[in-house]
Legacy VTK file of the C-alpha trace (Angstrom):
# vtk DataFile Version 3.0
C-alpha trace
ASCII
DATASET POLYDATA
POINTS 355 float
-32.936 -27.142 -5.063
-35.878 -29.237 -6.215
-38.257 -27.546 -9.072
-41.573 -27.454 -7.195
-43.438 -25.154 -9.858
-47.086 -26.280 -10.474
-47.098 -28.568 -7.073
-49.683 -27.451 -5.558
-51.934 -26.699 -8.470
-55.685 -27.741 -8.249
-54.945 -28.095 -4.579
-55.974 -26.073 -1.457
-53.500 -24.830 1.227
-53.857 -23.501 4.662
-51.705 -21.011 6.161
-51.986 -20.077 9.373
-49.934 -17.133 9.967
-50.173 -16.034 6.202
-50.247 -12.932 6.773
-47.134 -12.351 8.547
-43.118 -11.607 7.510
-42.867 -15.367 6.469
-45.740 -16.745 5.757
-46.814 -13.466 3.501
-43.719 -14.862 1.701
-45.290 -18.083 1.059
-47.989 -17.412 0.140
-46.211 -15.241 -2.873
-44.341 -17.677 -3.473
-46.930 -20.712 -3.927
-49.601 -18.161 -5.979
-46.846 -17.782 -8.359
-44.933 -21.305 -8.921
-48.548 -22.441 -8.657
-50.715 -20.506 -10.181
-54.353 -22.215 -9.773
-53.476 -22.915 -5.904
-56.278 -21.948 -3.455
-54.856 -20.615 -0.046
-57.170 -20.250 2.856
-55.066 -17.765 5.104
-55.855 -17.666 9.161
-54.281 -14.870 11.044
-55.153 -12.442 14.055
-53.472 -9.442 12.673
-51.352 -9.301 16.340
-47.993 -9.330 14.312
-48.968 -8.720 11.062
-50.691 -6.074 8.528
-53.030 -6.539 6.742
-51.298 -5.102 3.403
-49.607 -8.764 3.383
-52.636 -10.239 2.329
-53.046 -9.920 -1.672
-56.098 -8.945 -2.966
-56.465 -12.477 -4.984
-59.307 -14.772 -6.176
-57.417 -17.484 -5.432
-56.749 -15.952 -1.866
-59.290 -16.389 1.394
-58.706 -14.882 4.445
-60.230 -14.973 7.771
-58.829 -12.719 10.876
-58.766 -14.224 14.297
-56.479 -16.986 16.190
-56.720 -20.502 14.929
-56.943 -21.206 18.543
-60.370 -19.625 18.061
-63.352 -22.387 18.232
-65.183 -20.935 16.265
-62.334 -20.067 13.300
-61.652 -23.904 13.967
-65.032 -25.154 13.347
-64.694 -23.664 9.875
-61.875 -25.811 9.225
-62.511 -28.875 6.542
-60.597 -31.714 5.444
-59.919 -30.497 1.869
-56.753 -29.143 2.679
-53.612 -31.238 0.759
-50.900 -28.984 2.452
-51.049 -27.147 6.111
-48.483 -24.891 6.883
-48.590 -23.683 10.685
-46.665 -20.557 11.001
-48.737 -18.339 13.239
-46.466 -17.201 16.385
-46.410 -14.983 19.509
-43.461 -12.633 18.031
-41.106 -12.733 20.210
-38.905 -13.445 22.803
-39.285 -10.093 24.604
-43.076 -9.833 24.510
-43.138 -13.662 25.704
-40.760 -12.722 28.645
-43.317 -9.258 29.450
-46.223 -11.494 28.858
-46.147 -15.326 29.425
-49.761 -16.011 29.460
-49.999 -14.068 25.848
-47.446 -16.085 24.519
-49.420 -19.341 25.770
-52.322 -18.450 24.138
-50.851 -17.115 20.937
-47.996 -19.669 20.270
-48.674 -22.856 22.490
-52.058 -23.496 22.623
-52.798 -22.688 18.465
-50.382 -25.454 18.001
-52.386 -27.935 20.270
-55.902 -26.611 19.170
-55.003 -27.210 15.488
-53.346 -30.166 15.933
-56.552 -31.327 17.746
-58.500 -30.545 15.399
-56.767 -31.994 12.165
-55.529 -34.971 13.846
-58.349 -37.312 11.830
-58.207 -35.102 8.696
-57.512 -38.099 5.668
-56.274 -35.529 2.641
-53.762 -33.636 4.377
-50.438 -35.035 2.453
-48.316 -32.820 4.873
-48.133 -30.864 8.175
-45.132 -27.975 8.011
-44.824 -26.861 11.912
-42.243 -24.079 12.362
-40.019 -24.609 15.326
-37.088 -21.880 16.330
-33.116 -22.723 15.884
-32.823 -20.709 19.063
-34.732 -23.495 21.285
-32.057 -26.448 20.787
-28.955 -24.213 20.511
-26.235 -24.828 23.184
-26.548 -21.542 25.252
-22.781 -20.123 24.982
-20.928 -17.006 23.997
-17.782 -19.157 23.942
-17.030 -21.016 19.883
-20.443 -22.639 18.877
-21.055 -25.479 16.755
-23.232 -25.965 14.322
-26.857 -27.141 16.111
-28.049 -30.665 13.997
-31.250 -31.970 14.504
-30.834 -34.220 17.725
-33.768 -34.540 20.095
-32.150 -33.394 22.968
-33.456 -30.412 24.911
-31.508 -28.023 27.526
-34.531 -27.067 30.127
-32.851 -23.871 30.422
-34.397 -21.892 28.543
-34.524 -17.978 27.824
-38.110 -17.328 27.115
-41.521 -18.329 26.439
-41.277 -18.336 23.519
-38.482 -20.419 23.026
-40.503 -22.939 25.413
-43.402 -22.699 23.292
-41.656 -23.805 20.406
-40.245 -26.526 21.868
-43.460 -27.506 23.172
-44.603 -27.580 19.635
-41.920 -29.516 18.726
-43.156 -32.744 21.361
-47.136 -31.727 20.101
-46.025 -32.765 16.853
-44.227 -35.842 17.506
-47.257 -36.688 19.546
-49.889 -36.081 17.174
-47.468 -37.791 14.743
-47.287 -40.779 16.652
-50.394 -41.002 18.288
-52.501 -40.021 15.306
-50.348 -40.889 12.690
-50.607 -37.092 11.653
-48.258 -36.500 8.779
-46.006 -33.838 10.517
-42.818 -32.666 9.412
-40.784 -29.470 11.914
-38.847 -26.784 10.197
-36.488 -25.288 12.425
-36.029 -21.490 11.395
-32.529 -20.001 11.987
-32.857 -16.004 11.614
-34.866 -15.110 8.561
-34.783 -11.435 6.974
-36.026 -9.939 4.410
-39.225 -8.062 2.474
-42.371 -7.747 4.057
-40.763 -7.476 7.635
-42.708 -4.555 9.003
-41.476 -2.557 11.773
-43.907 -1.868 14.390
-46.744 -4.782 12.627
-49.824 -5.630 14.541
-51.155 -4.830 17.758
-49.077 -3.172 20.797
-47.683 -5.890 22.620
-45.978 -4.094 26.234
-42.825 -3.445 25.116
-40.377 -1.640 22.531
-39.957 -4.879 21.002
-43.156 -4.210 19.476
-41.702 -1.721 16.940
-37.900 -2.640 17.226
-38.687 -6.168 16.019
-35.564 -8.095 14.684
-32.314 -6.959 14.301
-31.457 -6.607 9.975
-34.849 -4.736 9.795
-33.700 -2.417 13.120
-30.079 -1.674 12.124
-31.472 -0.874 8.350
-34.235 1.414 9.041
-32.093 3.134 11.566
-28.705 3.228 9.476
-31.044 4.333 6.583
-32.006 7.491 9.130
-28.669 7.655 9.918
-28.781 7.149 13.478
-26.576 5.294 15.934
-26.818 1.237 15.719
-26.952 -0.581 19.018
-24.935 -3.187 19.789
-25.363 -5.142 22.851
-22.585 -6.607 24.828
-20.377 -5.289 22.222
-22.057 -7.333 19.143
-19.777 -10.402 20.473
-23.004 -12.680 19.885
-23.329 -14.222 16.204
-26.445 -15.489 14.326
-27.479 -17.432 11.509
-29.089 -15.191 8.845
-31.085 -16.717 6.399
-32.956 -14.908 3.236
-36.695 -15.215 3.453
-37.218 -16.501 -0.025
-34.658 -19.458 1.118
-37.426 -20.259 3.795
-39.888 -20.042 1.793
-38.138 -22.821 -0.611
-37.199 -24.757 2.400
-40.667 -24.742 4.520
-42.433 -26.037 0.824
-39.253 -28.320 0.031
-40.111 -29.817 3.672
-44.167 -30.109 2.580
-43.326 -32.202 -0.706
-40.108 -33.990 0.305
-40.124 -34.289 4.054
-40.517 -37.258 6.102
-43.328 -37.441 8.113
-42.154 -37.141 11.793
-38.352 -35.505 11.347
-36.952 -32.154 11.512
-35.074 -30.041 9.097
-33.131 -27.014 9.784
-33.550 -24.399 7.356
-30.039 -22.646 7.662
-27.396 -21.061 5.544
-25.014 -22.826 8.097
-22.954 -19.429 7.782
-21.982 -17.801 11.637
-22.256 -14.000 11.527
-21.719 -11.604 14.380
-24.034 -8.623 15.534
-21.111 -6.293 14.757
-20.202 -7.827 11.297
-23.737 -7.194 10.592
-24.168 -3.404 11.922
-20.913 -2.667 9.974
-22.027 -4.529 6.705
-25.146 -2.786 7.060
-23.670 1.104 7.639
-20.922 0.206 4.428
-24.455 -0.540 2.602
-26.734 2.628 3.622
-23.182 5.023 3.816
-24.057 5.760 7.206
-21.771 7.612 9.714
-22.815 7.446 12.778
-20.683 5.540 15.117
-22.016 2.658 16.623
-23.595 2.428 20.188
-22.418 -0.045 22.325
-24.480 -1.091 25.285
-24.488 -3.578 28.208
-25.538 -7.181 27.646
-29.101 -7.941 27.754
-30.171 -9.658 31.187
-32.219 -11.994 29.684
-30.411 -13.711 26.571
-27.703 -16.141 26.939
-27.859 -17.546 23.334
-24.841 -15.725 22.301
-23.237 -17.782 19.259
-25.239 -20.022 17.377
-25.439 -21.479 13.969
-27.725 -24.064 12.028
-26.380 -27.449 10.069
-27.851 -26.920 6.804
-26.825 -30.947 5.681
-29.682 -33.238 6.729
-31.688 -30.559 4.759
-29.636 -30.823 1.831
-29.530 -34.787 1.490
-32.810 -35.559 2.520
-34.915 -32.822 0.944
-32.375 -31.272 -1.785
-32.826 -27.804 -0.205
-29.863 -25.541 0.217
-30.055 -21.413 0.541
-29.642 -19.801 -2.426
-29.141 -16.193 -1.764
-25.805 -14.890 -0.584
-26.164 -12.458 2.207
-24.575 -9.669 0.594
-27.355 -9.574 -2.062
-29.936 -10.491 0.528
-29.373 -7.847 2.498
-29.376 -5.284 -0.512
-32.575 -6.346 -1.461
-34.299 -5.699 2.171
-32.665 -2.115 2.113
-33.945 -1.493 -1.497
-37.234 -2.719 -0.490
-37.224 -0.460 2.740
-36.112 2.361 1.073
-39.283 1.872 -1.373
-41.656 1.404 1.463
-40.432 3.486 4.583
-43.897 5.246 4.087
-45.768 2.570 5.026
-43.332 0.992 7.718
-43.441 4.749 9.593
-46.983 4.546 9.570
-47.191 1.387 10.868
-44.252 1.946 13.648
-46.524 5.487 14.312
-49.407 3.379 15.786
-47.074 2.526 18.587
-45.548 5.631 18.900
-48.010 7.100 22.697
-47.211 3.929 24.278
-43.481 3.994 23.412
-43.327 7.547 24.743
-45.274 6.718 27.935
-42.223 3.584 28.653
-39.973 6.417 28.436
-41.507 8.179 30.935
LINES 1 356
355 0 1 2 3 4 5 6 7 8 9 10 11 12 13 14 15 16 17 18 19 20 21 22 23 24 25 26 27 28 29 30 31 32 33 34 35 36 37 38 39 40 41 42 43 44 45 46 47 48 49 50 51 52 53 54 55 56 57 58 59 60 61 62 63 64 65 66 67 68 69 70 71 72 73 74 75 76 77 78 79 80 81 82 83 84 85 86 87 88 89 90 91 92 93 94 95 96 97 98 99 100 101 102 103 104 105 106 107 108 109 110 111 112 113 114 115 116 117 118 119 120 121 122 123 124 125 126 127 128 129 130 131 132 133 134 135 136 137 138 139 140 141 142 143 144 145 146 147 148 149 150 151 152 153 154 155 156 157 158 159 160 161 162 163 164 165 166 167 168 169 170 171 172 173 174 175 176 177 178 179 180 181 182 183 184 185 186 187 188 189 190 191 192 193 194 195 196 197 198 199 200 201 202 203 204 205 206 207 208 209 210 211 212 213 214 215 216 217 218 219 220 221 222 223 224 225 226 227 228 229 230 231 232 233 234 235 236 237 238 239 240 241 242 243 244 245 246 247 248 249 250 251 252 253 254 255 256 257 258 259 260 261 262 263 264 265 266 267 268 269 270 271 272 273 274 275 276 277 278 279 280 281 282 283 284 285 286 287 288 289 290 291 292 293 294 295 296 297 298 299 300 301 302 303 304 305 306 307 308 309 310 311 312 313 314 315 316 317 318 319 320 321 322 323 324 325 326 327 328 329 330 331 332 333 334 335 336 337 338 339 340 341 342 343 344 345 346 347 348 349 350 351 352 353 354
């Protein structure tokens, strides 16, 4: 890993999306390697809490979609840095609701893009793609997905088509507009500041039962049953948030303008390694819960190469997953007060699905 402390001091970054799981992270992360940054934050609260957003001089934040003309007007060209994180979270409330996906996660990438596509001081565009969108769609042996340009049109949600979509905006704008754009392509992050149940009610469970480490923990933690679909055959790539966070800022200072980086720990997991890791962790006995396959997802095994990431940008994950995953039940355990509140918000609608 690169030393990147003081890089972005006496500089102003955007963050759109700031105030969600990741980009929350970043923004930690910058205000303390650099500590006279200025970060402009842009986020609609629909996925996020507010209580991710520090109370910091250094620290503005507006609320509303950067697809929002007006929010966009605002915008300057003083920015050196522009992360775009800001998503429609996730593949279940894109599949219940295409046209809020669109809105939320295709057309904030175009409208910023449009709009910053003449800015001069913007050293670097970050655009955070999905590992999921280029993965060969099997639940035979998978192989490690590299970043080719090749694209299978079959996808399994909107959201993994928005991302993808992204993905050929910012070669575009990259191209056309010489736009100094640079994709990170997320495998599965976890981690602190993951909040179950965060934002607005978006039609589905999915809305509180968000991804899977910070679903099996909280439950495991109450000691319930952990569900495993289609037996927990399907394996992921889990990478620790603060290993994002070092790769999405190693892509803003070391990236090449128009490539894409996976930020991976290159290390293939299954769902039921991970529900057993995580009840040997929280001593929880309840047996498992195994349940039919889920209609919808056909991205059983998949895995990111971490290499291009490595040589080109001297980024590799530094946190094992054993003590990764210790710290996100440690910092659960400290803040399951706050997560129940939040998942409480959801809790009429919920009941009225079960209905």
């Amino acid at each position: 890993m690169r030393d990147y402390s003081s890089a972005f001091n006496h500089l102003k970054v955007l963050i759109v999306g700031g105030a969600g799981f990741v980009g929350s992270n970043l923004v930690a992360e910058i205000l303390q390697s650099s500590p006279e940054a200025q970060i402009h934050i842009v986020d609609n609260l629909l996925s996020a809490e507010l209580v991710n957003v520090p109370v910091d001089a250094r620290v503005t934040f507006t609320r509303g979609s950067i697809a929002d003309d007006a929010i966009l007007e605002q915008l300057r060209d003083d920015y050196a840095y522009i992360f775009h994180l800001a998503t429609y979270h996730g593949n279940q409330s894109s599949i219940h609701n295409p046209l809020a996906d669109h809105e939320n996660n295709t057309l904030t990438t175009l409208k910023l893009f449009e709009k910053i596509k003449n800015f001069t001081n913007c050293r670097k565009v970050v655009y955070s793609s999905a590992g999921c969108a280029v993965a060969e769609k099997t639940f035979g042996e998978a192989c490690a997905s590299k970043e080719l340009d090749i694209v299978n049109l079959d996808m399994d949600s909107p959201y993994s088509i928005s991302k993808i979509i992204g993905e050929f905006y910012a070669k575009y704008y990259g191209k056309q507009h010489r736009l100094p754009i640079v994709r990170a392509r997320f495998q599965n992050v976890y981690g602190p500041r993951e909040i179950l149940g965060a934002g607005d009610w978006r039609g589905t469970p999915a809305t509180v039962w968000r991804n899977v480490i910070p679903t099996f923990i909280y439950r495991s933690l109450k000691k319930e049953a952990l569900p495993l679909e289609n037996g927990g055959i399907a394996t992921r790539d889990f990478i620790y948030v603060q290993d994002i966070v070092g790769g999405l800022i190693h892509c803003a200072l070391y990236g090449e303008s128009g490539e894409v980086y996976n930020l991976a720990s290159g290390k293939e997991m299954t769902i039921l390694e991970l529900a057993q890791t995580i009840n040997d962790f929280t001593n929880n006995p309840t047996p498992l819960e195994f349940l039919p396959k889920r209609s919808w997802d056909n991205s059983g095994k998949r895995f990111g190469c971490p290499e291009k990431a490595s040589e080109d940008l001297g980024f590799k994950a530094q946190i094992s997953f054993g003590e990764g995953l210790q710290k996100t039940i440690a910092w659960t355990q400290m803040q399951l007060p706050m997560i129940e509140k939040t998942m409480a918000k959801h809790a009429e609608k919920i009941s009225q699905l079960a209905v």
